[in-house]
N, C-alpha and C positions, 0 to 999 in steps of 0.2 A: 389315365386309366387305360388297361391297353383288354384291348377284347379282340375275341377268337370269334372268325362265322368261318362257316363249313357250308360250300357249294358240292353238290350228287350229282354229277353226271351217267351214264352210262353207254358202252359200247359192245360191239359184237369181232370177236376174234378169232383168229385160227392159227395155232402151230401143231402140236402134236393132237389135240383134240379141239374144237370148236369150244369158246367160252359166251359165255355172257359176263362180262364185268361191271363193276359197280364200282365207280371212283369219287373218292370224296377228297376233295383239295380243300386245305384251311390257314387262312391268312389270320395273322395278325396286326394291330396298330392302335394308334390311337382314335379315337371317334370323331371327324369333325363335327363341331359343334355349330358350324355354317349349316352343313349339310344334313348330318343329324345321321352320319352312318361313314364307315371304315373306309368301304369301296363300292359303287354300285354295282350291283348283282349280275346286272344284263352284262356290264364290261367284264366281269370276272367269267362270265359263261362263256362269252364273247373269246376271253385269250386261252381256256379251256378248250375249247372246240378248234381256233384255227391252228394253237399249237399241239395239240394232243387228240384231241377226235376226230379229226377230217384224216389225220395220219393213220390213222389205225383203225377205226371202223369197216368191219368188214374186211378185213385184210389179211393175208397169213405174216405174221407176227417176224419169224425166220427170214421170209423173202422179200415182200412188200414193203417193210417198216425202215426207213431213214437212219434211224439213231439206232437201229436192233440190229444194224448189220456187223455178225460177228461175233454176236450175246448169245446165249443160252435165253431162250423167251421163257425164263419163269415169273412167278409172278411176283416176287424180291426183287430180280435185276430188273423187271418193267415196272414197279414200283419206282425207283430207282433214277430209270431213265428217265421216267414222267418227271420227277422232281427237276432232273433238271431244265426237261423243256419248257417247264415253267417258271424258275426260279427269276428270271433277267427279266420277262415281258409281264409278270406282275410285280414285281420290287420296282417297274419303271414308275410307278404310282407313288408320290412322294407319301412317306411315311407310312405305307403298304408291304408287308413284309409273310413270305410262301414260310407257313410253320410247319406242316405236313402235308405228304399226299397218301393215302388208305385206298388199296386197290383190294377189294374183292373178287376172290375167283370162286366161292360158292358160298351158302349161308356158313358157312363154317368154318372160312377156311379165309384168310387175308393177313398182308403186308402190308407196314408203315414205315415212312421213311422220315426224318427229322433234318435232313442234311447231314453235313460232316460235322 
């Protein structure tokens, strides 16, 4: 049986105007049944944060950001590139697998990315 869980982060950003965004990354897999759960939580925050939020927290998006050098910082292509800074360091997790990432830039207004 393969289940979806969905980890909410959020950070603070700057290019053409200051954001607060709202990210929701969602793995799928199968459940261990040793374990009694997909992937633990704290490790999924854990590659979330060192790959994605320590990079971009607070930072202007344009100049500051590693993987946005060269992009257009909307919130598609940052959608985007989140997927893939996450895709390798959580698929390292045997049977752990990046189904989306959902970046909000306002209640109303958000990107999904599914991979290619």
């Amino acid at each position: 049986m393969i289940v979806h869980i969905t980890r909410r982060e959020h950070f603070n950003a700057a290019h053409r105007m200051y954001h607060n965004y709202h990210l929701f990354v969602t793995v799928k897999g199968e459940i261990s049944y040793t374990s009694g759960y997909l992937i633990d939580l704290k490790q999924l925050k854990a590659i979330i944060r060192e790959h994605v939020i320590e990079k971009i927290d607070h930072k202007n998006l344009n100049l500051d950001v590693d993987f946005l050098k060269g992009k257009m910082a909307t919130t598609e292509l940052l959608c985007i590139e989140i997927y893939h800074q996450l895709k390798e360091p959580i698929e390292l997790n045997k049977g752990v697998f990046l189904h989306a990432v959902r970046l909000h830039e306002t209640k109303n207004n958000y990107a999904e990315y599914f991979g290619a």
